[in-house]
Structure formats: C-alpha cells, structure tokens
Wavefront OBJ file of the C-alpha trace (Angstrom):
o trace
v -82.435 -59.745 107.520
v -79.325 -61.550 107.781
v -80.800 -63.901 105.201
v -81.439 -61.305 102.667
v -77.898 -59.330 103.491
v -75.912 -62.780 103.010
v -77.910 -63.080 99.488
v -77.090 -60.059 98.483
v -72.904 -60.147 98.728
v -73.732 -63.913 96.957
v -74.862 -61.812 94.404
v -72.078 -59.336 94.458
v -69.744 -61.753 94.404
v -71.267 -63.683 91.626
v -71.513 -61.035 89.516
v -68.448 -59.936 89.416
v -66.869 -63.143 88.696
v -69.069 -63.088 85.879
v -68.036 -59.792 84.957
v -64.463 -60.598 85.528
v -64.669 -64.425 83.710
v -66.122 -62.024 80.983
v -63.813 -59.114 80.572
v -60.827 -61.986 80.286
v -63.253 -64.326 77.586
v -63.113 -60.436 75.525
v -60.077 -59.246 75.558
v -60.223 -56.176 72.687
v -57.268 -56.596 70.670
v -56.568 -53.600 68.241
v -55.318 -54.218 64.760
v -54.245 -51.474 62.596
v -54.295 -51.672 59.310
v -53.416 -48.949 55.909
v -54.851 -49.052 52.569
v -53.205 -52.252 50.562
v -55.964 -53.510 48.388
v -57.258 -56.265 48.620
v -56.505 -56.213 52.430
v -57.790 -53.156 52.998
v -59.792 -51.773 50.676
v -59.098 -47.309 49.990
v -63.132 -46.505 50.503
v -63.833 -46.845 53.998
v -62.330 -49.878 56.023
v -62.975 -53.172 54.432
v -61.134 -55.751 52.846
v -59.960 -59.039 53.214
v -58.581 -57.739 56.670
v -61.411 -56.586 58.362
v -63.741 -59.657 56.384
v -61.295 -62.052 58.589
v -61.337 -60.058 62.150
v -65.065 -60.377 61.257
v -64.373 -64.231 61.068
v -62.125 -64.499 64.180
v -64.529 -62.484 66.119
v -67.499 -65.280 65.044
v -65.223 -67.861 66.029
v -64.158 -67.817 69.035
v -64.829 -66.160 72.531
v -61.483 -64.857 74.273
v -60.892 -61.987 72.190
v -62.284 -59.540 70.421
v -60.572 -57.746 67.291
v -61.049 -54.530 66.759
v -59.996 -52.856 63.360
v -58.348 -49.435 63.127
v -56.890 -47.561 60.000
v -53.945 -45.656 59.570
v -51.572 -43.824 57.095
v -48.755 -46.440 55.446
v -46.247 -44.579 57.498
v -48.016 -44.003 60.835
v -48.621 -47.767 61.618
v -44.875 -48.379 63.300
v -45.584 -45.074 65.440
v -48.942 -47.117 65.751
v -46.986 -49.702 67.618
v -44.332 -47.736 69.423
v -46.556 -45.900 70.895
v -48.771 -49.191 72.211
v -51.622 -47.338 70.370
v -52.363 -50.607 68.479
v -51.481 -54.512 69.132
v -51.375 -56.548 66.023
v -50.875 -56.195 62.227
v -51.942 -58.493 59.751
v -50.677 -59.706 56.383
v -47.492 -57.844 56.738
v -43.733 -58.554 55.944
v -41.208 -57.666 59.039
v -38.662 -56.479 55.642
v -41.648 -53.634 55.117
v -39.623 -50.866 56.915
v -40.220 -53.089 60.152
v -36.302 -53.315 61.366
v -35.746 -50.636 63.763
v -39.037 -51.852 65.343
v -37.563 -55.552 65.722
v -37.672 -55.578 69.357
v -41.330 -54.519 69.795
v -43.151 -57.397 68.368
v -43.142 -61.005 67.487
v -43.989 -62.223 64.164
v -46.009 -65.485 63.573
v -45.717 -68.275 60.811
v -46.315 -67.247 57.248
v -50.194 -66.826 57.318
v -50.593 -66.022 53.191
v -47.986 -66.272 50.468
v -48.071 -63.994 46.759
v -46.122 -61.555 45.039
v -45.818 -58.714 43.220
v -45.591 -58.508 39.590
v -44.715 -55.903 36.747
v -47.567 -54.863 34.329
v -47.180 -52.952 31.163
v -49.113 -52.483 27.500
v -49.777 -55.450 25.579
v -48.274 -54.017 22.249
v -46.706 -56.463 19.026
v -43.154 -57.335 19.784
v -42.870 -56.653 23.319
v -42.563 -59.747 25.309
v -40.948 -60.650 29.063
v -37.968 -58.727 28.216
v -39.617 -56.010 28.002
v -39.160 -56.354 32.238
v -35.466 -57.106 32.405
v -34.796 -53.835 33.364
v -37.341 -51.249 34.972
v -35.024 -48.655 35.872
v -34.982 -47.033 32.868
v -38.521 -46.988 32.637
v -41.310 -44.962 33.495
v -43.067 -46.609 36.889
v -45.615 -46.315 38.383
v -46.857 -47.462 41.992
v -48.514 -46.877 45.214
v -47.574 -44.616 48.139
v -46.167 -46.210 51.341
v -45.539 -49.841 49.679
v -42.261 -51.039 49.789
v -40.727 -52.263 46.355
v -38.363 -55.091 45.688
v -36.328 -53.425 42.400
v -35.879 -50.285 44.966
v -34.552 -52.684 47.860
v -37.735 -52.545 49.487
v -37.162 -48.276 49.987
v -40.343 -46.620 50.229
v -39.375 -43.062 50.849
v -41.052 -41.082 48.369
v -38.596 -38.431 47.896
v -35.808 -40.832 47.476
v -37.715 -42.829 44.831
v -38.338 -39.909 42.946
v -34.898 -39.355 43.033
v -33.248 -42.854 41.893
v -36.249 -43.499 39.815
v -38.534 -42.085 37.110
v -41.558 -43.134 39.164
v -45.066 -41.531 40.364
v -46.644 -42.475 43.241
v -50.394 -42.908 43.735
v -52.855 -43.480 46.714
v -54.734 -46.591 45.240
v -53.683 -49.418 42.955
v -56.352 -49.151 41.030
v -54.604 -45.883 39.588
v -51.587 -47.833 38.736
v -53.460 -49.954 35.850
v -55.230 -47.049 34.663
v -52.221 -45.034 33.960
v -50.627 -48.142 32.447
v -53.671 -48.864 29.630
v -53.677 -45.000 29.231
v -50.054 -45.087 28.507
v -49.186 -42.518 31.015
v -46.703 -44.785 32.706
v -44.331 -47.603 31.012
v -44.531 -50.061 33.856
v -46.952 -50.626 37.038
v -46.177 -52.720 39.838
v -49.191 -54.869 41.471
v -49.948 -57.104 43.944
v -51.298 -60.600 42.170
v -54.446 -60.988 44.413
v -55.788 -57.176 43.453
v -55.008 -57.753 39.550
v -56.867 -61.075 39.575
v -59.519 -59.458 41.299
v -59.212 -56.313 38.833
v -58.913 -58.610 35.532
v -62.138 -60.465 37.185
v -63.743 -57.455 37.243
v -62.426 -55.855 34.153
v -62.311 -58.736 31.404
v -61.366 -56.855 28.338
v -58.248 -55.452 30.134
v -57.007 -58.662 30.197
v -55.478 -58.624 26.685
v -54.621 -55.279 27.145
v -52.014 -56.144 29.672
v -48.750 -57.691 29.311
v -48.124 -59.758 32.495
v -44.639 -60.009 33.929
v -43.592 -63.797 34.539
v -40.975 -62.560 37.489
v -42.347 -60.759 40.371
v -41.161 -57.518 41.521
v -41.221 -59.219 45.174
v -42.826 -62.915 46.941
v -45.144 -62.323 49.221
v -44.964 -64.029 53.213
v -46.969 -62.370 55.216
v -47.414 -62.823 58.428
v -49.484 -61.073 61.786
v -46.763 -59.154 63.974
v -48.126 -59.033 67.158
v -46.839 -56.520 69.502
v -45.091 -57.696 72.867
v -47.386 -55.441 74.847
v -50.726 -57.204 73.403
v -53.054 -58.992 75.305
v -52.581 -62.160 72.788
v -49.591 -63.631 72.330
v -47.816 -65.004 69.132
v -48.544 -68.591 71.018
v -52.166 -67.985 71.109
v -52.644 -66.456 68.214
v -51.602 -69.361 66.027
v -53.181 -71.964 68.484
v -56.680 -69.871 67.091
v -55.403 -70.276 63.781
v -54.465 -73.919 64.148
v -58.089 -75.177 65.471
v -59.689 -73.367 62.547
v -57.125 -75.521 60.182
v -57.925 -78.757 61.800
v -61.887 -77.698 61.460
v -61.619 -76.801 58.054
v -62.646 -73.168 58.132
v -59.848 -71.861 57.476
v -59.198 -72.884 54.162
v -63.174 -72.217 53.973
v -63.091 -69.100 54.744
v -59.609 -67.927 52.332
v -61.239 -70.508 49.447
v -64.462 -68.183 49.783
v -62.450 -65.038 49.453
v -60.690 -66.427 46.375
v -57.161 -66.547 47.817
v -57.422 -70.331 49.362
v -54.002 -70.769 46.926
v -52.135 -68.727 48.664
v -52.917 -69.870 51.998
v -49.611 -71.333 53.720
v -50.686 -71.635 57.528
l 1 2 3 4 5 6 7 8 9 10 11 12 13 14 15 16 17 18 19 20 21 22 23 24 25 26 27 28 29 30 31 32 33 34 35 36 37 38 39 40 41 42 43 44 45 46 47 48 49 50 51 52 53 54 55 56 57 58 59 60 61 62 63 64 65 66 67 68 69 70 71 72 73 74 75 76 77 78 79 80 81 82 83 84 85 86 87 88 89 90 91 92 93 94 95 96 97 98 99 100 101 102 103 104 105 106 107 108 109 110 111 112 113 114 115 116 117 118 119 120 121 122 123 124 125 126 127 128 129 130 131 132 133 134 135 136 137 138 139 140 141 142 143 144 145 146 147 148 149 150 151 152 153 154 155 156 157 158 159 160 161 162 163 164 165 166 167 168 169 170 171 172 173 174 175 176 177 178 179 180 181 182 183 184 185 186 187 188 189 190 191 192 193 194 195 196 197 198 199 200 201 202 203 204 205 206 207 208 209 210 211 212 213 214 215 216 217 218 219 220 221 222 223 224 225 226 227 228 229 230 231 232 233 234 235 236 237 238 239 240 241 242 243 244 245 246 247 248 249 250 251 252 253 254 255 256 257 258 259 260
C-alpha cells in the first residue's frame, strides 16, 4: 500500500514537471497584425506574416505564435491594452510615438520602399513625380505616407490633399490604369508581385525612380510579452547561421530585401 501510494505522488510529481517544463517550452505569443499586402493579405489572414509565424512555430519549441488581425488603427490600442505582444514588419515612425514606452523594437528584419505609380502615356517621364500635391492620389486606408509626413488621418488627408483612400492596394492600381486617379502610391514587394501576376500592366505603368518612403521594418515587441527583444533575435540569429532564413525570405521572393 505504501508502495503503490509513494508511486503514485512519483507520478504526480512527474507529471507536472512535465506539464510545467511544457507550458514554459510553449509560451503563446500573440502577434497582431492589419491588412498591408503582401504581409497580410485583405481575404482572410494570410500573408507573408502569418507564412513566417508558420515558420517560427516549425522551428523551434519555446514559443508558440499565434496570429491575430486587427483594424490599421486598433493595433496600438492592441498593445496598450496588453491584448497582443508583438508586431511584425512595422516602422516605430508608423504613428508608433506616443506608444514609445510600451515596447522595444528589434534590428531591421526587412528593408523596401514605397514608390509612386501613374499611366504610362508619351511624354511623361520621372518628372511627372516631382510634385504629387497637386495631383490626384490615390492610396490605402490606415498606411502612413512619406509626402504627407507619415499622417495617416483620413480626414486630414482629405483635407491637405486631393486623395481617396481605399481598403486594399490592389484598388490603388486599378484606379490608376482606369485613369480615375493621377498617382498611386505602392509598396515595391505587392507591385512586383502584382506586375508578376499581371504582365501586360507592366507597360501600362510608369514607375517612379524615388520612393514615396524606405522601408525598415522591424518586430516591436511589447515590454509585457513573454519573449523578449533579446530572445527574439537570438531565434532569428540561429536561423541565419543555419541558412533558413534567407531560405525561407528567398522562397517567398523577398530574400533581397532581407537585412537581419
């Protein structure tokens, strides 16, 4: 009897030192993400973002990334409120200052850019992008734009600019080959992915040389998170040295832009 009763709390105790070694080996770390193609995609929840939490998760063994989406604006209350931990490919100049104090911000993980787009047309070359402001724009709700000092309040937009303001980029090139806009602004990686798709659009399109903004973006990590900025990077740094890293970005198309 004693036997069996000594056996037993063995058991217990084992168990839950399993239990416990294995809660801390899956720590669930919540990343929030909004639509910002090709990051995260408009239809559903993928994109790039959600391909490499998919990666991370395969990877490695002490956390586990969970993705959640959100509204362009609602991602800072996001991380006031603790809701989420971690955002990835982001830019701290994004409308991120008043939040300053609530996260850390890693090295630059992916570099880019912005860039102007208007219709190909018989005398209209790079000048034709010296100045915007006089133009009809168009872009995508939420972002933050370099020619407006990275302001993304719609109403004041509206007001300093002739602009409209769509939900997906992919509206932005169609109202620029219809002609219903004089200017669209674009990330690089979703217009080579577009022109990939879309082949004959490519002459269509008049290309600006300058870019509206350059891209470093980086994973803000919120002090309250279970990973830290430290730990975070020490993941990213063993997948370097293996190799998967650039594997994986080369795979996605964007292994240029890497800059971990």
């Amino acid at each position: 009897m004693l036997l069996m009763r000594f056996l037993a709390v063995l058991v217990t105790i084992l168990g839950f030192g399993f239990q416990t070694s294995q809660g801390y080996a899956q720590q669930v770390v919540r990343v929030v993400g909004y639509t910002f193609p090709p990051f995260v995609v408009k239809e559903g929840a993928g994109g790039l973002t959600t391909e490499f939490l998919d990666f991370l998760n395969t990877q490695q063994s002490d956390f586990r990334f969970e993705f959640t989406k959100a509204p362009p604006n609602r991602r800072y209350w996001a991380f006031q409120e603790k809701h989420v931990d971690l955002i990835l490919f982001e830019m701290p100049e994004w409308g991120w200052h008043e939040y300053k104090p609530l996260f850390d911000e890693t090295r630059v993980l992916l570099r880019g850019g912005e860039v102007y787009i208007t219709q190909a047309k018989e005398g209209r070359g790079q000048a034709y992008f010296d100045d915007i402001k006089g133009k009809h724009i168009v872009g995508v709700f939420g972002y933050h734009y370099g020619f407006a000092g990275f302001e993304n309040d719609q109403q004041w937009l509206e007001k300093n600019f002739s602009i409209i303001l769509t939900d997906d980029p992919k509206n932005v090139l169609t109202m620029v080959l219809k002609e219903r806009a004089d200017v669209g602004v674009v990330t690089q990686s979703y217009l080579s992915q577009y022109l990939a798709q879309n082949p004959d659009a490519t002459k269509a399109l008049l290309i600006s040389k300058k870019k509206d903004q350059e891209y470093r973006l980086r994973a803000l990590i919120g002090k309250h998170a279970p990973i830290t900025i430290a730990q975070f990077e020490a993941m990213l740094e063993k997948l370097k040295k293996s190799d998967a890293l650039k594997k994986f970005f080369n795979s996605k198309g964007l292994g240029n832009r890497l800059a971990f």
